[in-house]
N, C-alpha and C positions, 0 to 999 in steps of 0.2 A: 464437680469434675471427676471424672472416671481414667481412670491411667492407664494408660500406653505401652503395649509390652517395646521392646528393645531393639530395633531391626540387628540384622544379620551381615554384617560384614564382609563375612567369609565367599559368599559367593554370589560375588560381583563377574561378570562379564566384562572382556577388556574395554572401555571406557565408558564405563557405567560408574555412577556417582550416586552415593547415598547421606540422605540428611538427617542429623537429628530428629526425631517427630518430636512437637508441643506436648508438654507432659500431664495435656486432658484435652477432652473434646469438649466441642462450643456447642453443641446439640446431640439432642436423643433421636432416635428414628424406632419407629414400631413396624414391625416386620409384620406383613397380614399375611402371610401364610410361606411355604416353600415350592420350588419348583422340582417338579420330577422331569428327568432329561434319560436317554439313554447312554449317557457319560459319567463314568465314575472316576477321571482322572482328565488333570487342567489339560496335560497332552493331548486326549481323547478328544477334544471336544473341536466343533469346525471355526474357523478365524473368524466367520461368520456365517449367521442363521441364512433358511435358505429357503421361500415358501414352500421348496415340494422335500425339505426335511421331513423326520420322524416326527410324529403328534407328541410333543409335551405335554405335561397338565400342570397346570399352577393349584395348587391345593389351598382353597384359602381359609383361615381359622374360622370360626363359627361366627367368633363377637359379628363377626367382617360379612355376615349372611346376606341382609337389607343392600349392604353398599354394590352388590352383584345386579341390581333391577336395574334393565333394561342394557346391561351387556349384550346378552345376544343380539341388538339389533348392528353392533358396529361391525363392520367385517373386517376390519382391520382393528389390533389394540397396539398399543406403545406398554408396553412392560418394562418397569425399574427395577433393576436388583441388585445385591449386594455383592459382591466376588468375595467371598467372608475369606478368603484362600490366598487372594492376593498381596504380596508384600506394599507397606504401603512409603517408603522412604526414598526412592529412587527418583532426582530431579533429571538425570541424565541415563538414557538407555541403550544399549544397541540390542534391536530386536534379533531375533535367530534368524529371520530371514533376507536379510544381506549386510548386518553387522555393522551398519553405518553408526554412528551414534547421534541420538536427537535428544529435545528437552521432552519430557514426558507429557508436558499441554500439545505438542505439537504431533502425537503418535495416538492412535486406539489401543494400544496395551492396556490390560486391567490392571497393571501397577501402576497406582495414583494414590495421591492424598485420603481423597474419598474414593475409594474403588466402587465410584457407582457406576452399572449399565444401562443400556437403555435398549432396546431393539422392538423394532414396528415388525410385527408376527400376524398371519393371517389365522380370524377365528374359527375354528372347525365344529364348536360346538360350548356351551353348558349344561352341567348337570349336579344341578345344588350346586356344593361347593369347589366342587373342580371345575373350571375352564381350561378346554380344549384348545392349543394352539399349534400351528405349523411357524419357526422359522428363529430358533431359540437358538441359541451357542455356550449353553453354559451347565458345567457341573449338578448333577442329578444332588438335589437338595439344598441348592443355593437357596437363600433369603430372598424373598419377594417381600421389594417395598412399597411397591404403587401397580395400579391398572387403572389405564383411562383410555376413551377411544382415539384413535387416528384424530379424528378431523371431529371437532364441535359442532351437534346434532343444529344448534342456533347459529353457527357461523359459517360465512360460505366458504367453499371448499376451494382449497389452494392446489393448483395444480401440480 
């Protein structure tokens, strides 16, 4: 088990509630490479990706070269990644945008448990190890944990 730095207290929003975190995690995750964005700041970045956004590229490690065959043919990918930035202890939130308060399963904030994302990006292109995509929302060097296409090359397509 790997420990858990200490959440922050201090700067809670008016009824927002934060919890102890468990004092290790129950699983490892291997980061295949990071995403380049035009955002260098959580601020900066759009509430949501957007197909005729800036081209991202996902830079993926070398080991991870083989696992790229036959990307190019999806035009759509589903991208996981990590918000390595966001606090992770808040069961209760009011987001900046009308201050209501919710439980954090019931909002898209990236403060969560597991700050994982997830966003369906259209492909613009591969070259080697960089994949080119339109429609990303997240800080320039975030963790990429996963790439897989939209829809299952053997399964029929869901409308």
């Amino acid at each position: 088990m790997r420990a858990v730095a200490v959440p922050d207290m201090t700067d809670l929003r008016p009824g927002e509630v934060g919890v102890d975190l468990p004092g290790g995690y129950d699983a490892g995750l291997y980061f295949i490479g990071r995403i380049r964005t035009p955002w260098a700041r959580r601020e900066d970045c759009p509430r949501r990706g957007a197909p005729d956004g800036p081209v991202c590229r996902l830079e993926i490690d070398p080991r991870w070269a083989q696992a790229l065959e036959g990307v190019s043919d999806a035009p759509r990918l589903q991208v996981l990644y990590w918000m390595d930035r966001a606090r992770r202890d808040l069961v209760l939130q009011s987001p900046k945008r009308d201050g209501a308060t919710r439980g954090t399963f019931s909002i898209r904030s990236p403060v969560r448990p597991n700050p994982i994302a997830s966003s369906v990006v259209e492909l613009v292109g591969v070259e080697g190890l960089v994949v080119s995509v339109r429609g990303l929302d997240c800080v320039d060097g975030t963790p990429l944990l996963d790439l897989k296409p939209e829809y299952c090359a053997f399964a029929p397509e869901v409308p």
